[in-house]
C-alpha positions as CSV (number, residue, x, y, z in Angstrom):
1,X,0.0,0.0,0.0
2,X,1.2,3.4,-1.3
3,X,2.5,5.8,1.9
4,X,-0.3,8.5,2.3
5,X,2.4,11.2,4.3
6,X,5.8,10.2,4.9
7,X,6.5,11.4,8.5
8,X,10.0,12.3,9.6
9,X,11.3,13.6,12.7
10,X,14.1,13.1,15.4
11,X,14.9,14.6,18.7
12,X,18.3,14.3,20.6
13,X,19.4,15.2,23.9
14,X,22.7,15.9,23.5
15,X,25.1,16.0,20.2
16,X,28.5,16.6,19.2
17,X,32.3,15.8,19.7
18,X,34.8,17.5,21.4
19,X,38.8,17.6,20.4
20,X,40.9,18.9,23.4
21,X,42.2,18.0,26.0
22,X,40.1,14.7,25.7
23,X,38.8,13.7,21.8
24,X,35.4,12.3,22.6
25,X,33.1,11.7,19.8
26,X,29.7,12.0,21.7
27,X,27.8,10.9,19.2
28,X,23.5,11.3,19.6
29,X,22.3,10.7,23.2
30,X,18.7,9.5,24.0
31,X,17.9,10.0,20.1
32,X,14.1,9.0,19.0
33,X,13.5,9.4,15.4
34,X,10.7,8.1,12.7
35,X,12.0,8.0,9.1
36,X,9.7,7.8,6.3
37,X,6.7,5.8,8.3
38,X,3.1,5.7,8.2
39,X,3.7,7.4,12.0
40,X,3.9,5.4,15.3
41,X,5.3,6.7,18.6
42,X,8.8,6.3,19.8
43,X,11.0,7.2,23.4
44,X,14.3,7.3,24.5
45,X,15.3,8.1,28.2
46,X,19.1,8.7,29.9
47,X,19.4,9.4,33.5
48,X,22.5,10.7,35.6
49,X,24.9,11.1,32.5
50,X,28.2,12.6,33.0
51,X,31.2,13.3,30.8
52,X,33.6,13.0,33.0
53,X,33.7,16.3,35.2
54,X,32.9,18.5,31.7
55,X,29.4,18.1,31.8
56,X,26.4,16.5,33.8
57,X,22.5,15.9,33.1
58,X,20.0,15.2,35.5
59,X,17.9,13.3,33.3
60,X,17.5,13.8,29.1
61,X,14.8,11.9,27.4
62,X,12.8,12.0,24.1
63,X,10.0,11.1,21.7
64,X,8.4,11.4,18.6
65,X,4.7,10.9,17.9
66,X,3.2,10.7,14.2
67,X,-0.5,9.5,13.2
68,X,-3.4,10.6,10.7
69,X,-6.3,12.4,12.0
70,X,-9.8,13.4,10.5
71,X,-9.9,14.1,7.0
72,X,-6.6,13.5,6.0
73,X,-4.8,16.0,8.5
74,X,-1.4,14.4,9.4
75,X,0.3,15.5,12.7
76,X,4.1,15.0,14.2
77,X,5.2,15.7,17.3
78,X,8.8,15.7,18.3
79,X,10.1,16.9,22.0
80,X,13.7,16.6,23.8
81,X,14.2,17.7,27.3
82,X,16.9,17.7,29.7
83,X,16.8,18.4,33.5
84,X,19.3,20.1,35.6
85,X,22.4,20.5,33.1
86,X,25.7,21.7,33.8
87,X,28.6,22.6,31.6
88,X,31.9,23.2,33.4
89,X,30.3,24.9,36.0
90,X,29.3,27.8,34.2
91,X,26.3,27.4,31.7
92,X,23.7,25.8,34.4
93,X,19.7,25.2,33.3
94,X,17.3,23.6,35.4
95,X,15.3,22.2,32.4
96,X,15.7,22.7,28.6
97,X,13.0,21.8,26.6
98,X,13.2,21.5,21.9
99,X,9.5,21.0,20.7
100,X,8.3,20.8,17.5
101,X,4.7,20.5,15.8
102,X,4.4,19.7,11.9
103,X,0.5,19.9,10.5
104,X,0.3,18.8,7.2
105,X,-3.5,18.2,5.4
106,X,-4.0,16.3,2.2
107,X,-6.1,18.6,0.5
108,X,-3.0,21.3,0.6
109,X,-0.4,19.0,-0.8
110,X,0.3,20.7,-4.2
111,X,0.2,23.9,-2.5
112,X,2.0,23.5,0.3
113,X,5.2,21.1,-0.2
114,X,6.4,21.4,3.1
115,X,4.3,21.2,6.1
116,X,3.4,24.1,9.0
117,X,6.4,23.6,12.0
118,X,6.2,25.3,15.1
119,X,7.9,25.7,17.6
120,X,5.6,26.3,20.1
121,X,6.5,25.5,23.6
122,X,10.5,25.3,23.4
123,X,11.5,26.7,26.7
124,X,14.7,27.4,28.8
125,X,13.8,27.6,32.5
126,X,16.3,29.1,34.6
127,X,19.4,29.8,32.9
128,X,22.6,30.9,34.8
129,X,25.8,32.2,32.9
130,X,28.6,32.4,35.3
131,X,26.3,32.9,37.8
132,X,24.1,35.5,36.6
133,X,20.7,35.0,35.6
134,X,19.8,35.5,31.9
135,X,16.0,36.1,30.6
136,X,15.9,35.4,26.8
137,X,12.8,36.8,25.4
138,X,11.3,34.3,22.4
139,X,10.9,35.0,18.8
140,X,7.5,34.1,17.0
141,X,6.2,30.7,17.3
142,X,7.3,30.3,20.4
143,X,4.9,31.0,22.7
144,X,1.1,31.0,22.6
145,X,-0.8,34.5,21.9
146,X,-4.5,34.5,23.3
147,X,-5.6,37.0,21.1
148,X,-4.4,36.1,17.9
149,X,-3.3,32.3,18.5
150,X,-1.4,30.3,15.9
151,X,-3.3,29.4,13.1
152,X,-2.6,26.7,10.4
153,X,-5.1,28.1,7.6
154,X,-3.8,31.6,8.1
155,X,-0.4,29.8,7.7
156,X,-1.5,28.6,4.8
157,X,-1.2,32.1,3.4
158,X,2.2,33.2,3.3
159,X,4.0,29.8,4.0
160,X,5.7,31.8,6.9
161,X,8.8,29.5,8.2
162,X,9.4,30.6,11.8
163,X,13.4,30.7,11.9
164,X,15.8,32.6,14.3
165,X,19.6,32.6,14.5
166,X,18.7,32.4,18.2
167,X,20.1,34.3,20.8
168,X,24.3,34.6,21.2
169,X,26.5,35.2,23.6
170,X,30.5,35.3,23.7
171,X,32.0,34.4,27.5
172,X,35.7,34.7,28.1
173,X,37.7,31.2,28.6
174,X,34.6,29.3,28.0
175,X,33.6,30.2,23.9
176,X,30.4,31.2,22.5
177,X,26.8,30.1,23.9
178,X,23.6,30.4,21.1
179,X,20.2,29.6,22.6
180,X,17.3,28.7,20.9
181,X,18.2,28.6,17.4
182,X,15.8,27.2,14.3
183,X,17.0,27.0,10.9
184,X,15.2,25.6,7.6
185,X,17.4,24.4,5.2
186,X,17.1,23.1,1.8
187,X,17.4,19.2,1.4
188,X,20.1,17.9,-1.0
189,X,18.6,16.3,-4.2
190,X,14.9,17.8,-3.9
191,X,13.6,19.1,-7.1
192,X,14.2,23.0,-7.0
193,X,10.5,23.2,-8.4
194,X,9.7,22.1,-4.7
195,X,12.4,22.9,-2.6
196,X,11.0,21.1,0.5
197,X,12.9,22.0,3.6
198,X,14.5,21.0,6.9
199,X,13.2,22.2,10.2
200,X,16.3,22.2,12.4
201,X,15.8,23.2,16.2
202,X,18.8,23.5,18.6
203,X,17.6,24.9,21.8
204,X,21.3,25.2,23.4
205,X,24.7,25.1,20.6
206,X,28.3,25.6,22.6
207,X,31.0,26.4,20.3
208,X,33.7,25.7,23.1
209,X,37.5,27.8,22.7
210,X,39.7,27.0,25.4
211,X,41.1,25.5,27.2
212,X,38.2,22.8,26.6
213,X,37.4,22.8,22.9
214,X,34.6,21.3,20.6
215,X,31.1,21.9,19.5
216,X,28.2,20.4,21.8
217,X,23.9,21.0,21.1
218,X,21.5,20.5,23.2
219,X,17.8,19.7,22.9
220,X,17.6,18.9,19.3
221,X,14.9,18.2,16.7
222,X,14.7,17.5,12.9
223,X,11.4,17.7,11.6
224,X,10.6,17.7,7.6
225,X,7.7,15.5,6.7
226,X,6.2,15.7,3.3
227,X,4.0,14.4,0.6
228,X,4.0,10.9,-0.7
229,X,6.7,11.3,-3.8
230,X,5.2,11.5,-7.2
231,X,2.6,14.4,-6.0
């Protein structure tokens, strides 16, 4: 039987490598993901992780959720979360949280290539930067407006993709900090007459200097379902 959406999303707790004084290749912790599937749900869970004394999680865990509702509207979920992170005793959150929402609907498919994302409920709850408290205010899509909530027909409109280079900081001895940062980017080997794109969320990136060096995200999600092929 022919796919009717082919759903794809993963979230990941924790990413990336570092090079010195220790080369660890940390690979993808606690990742969930659903590639090309007629949806399903999937978790992952990691508790008490440590990197030796470089970095420390509470508890990470993950999940992505895909099915069909009513009338041909297909849904994905796709949410990573960590508890009570610390890195080198200087970036310190009490719970970091990458969400994602994709709404496609059947009747829009040769309209709409890619399908509505939002980020909607991606949150950093108390962040401490060498001990000082920092409030990051968040871009559209993330949070809920009352009086003129999030709409996917008025979406429908403009195509609107709601990407931020996030929020950046530069800390002496440690390297550069970027919270909350979504991309969409183009997928290699798509027609150009539908340039379907990648919904990329990384909710904490550390580009470490020195004396520790490498290149860690946190609270990650992919999320660029689309049409069966041939529409």
């Amino acid at each position: 039987m022919a796919s009717k959406y082919n759903y794809h999303a993963k979230a990941v707790a924790v990413a990336g490598a570092l090079t010195r004084p220790l080369a660890i290749d940390l690979g993808e912790m606690a990742k969930t993901e659903l590639i090309q599937t007629e949806g399903g749900y999937h978790s992952s869970r990691l508790e008490n992780h440590r990197v030796h004394e470089l970095f420390s999680i509470g508890a990470a865990y993950t999940q992505v959720v895909a099915s069909e509702g009513p009338e041909g509207h297909f849904n994905t979920l796709a949410i990573a979360t960590i508890e009570n992170l610390n890195v080198l005793d200087l970036v310190k959150i009490e719970r970091l949280t990458a969400r994602l929402v994709g709404h496609h609907r059947a009747v829009d498919f040769e309209t709409c290539e890619h399908p509505w994302v939002i980020p909607m409920g991606s949150t950093i709850e108390n962040l401490r930067i060498a001990g000082r408290a920092v409030q990051i205010t968040p871009d559209g899509g993330f949070t809920l407006d009352f009086d003129q909530p999030h709409s996917y027909d008025e979406w429908k409109k403009t195509q609107h993709h709601y990407a931020t280079p996030g929020h950046a900081f530069q800390v002496p001895g440690f390297g550069s900090i970027t919270c909350r940062k979504l991309e969409v980017l183009p997928i290699p080997g798509r027609s150009p007459e539908k340039p379907h794109r990648l919904h990329r969320l990384a909710m904490l990136s550390l580009d470490l200097g020195s004396p520790v060096h490498g290149h860690i995200r946190f609270a990650m999600i992919d999320e660029n379902g689309s049409p069966p092929k041939g529409l």
